[in-house]
N, C-alpha and C positions, 0 to 999 in steps of 0.2 A: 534588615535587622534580624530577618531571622536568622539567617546561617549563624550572626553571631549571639544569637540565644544559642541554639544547637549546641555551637563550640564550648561557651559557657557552661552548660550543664552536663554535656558527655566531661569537661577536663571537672566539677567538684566530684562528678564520680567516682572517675579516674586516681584522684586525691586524694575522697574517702576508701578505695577498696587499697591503695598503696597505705596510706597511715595504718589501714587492718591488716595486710600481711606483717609488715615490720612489728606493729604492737604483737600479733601472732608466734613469732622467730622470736622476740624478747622473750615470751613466756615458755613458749618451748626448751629455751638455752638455759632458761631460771629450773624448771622440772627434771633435763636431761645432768646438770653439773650441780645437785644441792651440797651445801655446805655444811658436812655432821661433824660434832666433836667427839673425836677417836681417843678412848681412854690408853694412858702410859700408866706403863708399873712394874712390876714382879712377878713371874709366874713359875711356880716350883710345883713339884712332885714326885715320881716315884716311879721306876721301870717295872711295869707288873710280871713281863718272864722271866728277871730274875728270882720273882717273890714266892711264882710259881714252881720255877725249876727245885728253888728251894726244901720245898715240898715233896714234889712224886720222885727225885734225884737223889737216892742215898750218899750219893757222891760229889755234891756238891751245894755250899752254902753261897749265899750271895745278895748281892742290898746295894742298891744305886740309887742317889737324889740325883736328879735334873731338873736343872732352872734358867731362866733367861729373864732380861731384861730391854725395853723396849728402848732405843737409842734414838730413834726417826721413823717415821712411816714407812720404811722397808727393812730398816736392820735391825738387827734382836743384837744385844751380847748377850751370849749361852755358854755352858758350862754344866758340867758333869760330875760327881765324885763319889766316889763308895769301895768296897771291899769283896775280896770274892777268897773260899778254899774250897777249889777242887782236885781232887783225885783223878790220876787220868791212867787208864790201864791197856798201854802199848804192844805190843808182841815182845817186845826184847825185855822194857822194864811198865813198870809201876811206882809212880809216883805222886807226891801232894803238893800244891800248889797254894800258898799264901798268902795275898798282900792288899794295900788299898792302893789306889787310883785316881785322879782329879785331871779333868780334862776343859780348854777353855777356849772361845773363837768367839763365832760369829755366822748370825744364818740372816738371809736374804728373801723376803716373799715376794714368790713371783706371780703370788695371786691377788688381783684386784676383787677387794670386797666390794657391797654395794653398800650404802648408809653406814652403819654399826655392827656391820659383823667383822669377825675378827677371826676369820680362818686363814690357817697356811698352806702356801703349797715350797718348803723350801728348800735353799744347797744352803752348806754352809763349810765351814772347815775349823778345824781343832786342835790342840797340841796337847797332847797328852804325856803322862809320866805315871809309872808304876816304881813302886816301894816292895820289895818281894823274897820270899825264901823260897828254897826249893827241900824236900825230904827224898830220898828215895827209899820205897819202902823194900822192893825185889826185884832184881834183874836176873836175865839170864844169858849165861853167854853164845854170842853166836856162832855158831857150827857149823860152816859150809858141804860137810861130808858128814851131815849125818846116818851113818852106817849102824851105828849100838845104837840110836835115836838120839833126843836131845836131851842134853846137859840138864839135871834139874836148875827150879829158878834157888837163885842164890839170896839172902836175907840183906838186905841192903842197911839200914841205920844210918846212911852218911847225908848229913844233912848242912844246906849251902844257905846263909845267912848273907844280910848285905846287898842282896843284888838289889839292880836296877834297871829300868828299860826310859825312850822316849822317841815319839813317832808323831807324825803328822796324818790326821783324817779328815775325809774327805766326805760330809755329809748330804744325802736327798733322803726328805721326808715330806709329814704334813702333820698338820694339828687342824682340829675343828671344834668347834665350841658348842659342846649338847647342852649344859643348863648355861647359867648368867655369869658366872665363874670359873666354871669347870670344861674344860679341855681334854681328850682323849687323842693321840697320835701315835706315830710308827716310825723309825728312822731307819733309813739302811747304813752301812759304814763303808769306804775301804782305809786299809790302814798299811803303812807304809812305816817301818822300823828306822829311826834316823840315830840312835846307840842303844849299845843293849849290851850289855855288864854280863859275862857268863862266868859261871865257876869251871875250875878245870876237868876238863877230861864229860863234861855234861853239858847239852844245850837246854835253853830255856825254849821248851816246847811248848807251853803254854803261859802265857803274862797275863796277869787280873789287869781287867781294862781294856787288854791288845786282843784277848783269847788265844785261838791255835793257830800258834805261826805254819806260813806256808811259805816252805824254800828260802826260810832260813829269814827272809824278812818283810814281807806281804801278809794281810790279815783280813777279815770282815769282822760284822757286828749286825746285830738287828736289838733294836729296842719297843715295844710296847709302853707308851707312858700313857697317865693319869694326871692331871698339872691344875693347878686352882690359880687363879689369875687375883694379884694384890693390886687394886687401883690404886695410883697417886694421884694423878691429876689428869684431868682432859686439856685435849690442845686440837684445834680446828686447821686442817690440810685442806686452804683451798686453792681450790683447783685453778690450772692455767688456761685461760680463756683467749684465743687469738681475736682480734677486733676483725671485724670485717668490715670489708669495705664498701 
């Protein structure tokens, strides 16, 4: 009779410390995968280097809203629009640059929040189009043999109405959330000319929206935004749990 006491009390052991691990693994898999409801909505705001440029750049005026919207737990649809007149002073010429800009896509977070935070780490891509004049205000002509020196600059007045550009970008940024609302991020660009409307006998060396084209149809961009976050509603991503066995 003993041996089968012995067996008897080593196996409710055995029984009890198995039902404490599994109860143990339940509560760990409840702590490690909670269930938070992640708010959707709207979030608009304002590219602050252009606000800035504004300012200390006698030669250039310039105003961008930036806004998105939250589609699913990784995708945003985002979009861009505003106005820019710069002055841009070449070796050959001098001229002024006009027009407004709306740009529209879609960005992707590749970063896992933890609970309720709502930062980004994203790519995303865009299609942009500009509306635009060109002025020229002074050229000068060029003079491969200059021996008497160079040609004064010439008073330009000719001004090109009408144009138009549109180009595909290529977005990596981030956004982070410093108060409960308010967002602050950074975008990089590149940007890639897919038609571009020039007047004759002039290129459009700079387009509001594209900035300064390189080699005729390659571009960048850098933006500094400010973005206030409009809640509609919360909606709970829970998570995928594999069973085990």
């Amino acid at each position: 009779m003993k041996p089968i006491s012995t067996y008897i009390f080593f196996s409710s052991i055995l029984i009890l410390c198995s039902s404490s691990i599994v109860a143990q693994e339940k509560k760990t898999d409840s702590l490690a995968t909670p269930v938070v409801a992640q708010r959707y909505g709207i979030r608009f705001g304002v590219d602050l280097l252009k606000i800035a440029r504004s300012v200390y750049d006698k030669d250039y005026k310039g105003f961008e809203i930036v806004g998105d919207y939250r589609l699913a737990k990784k995708y945003y649809l985002a979009g861009e629009i505003g106005n820019e007149n710069k002055t841009t002073d070449e070796d050959q010429v001098n001229f002024t640059t006009k027009g407004t800009f709306f740009k529209v896509g879609f960005d992707y977070n590749m970063h896992e929040n933890w609970l309720d935070l709502e930062n980004m780490i994203h790519v995303g891509l865009r299609y942009g189009v500009s509306s635009f004049s060109q002025e020229i205000n002074n050229y000068q002509i060029y003079n491969p043999n200059p021996y008497w020196g160079q040609l004064p600059a010439t008073n330009g007045g000719a001004q090109f109405d009408g144009l138009s550009a549109q180009w595909i970008e290529v977005v990596v940024g981030m956004k982070t959330r410093v108060f409960d609302n308010v967002f602050v991020g950074f975008s990089f660009r590149m940007n890639r000319l897919v038609s571009n409307k020039q007047p004759g006998g002039f290129d459009n060396l700079y387009i509001p929206g594209f900035n300064r084209t390189y080699d005729g149809d390659f571009g960048v961009g850098f933006n500094y935004t400010v973005s206030y976050l409009l809640p509609i509603y919360k909606k709970k991503n829970v998570p995928i749990v594999e069973e085990k066995k």
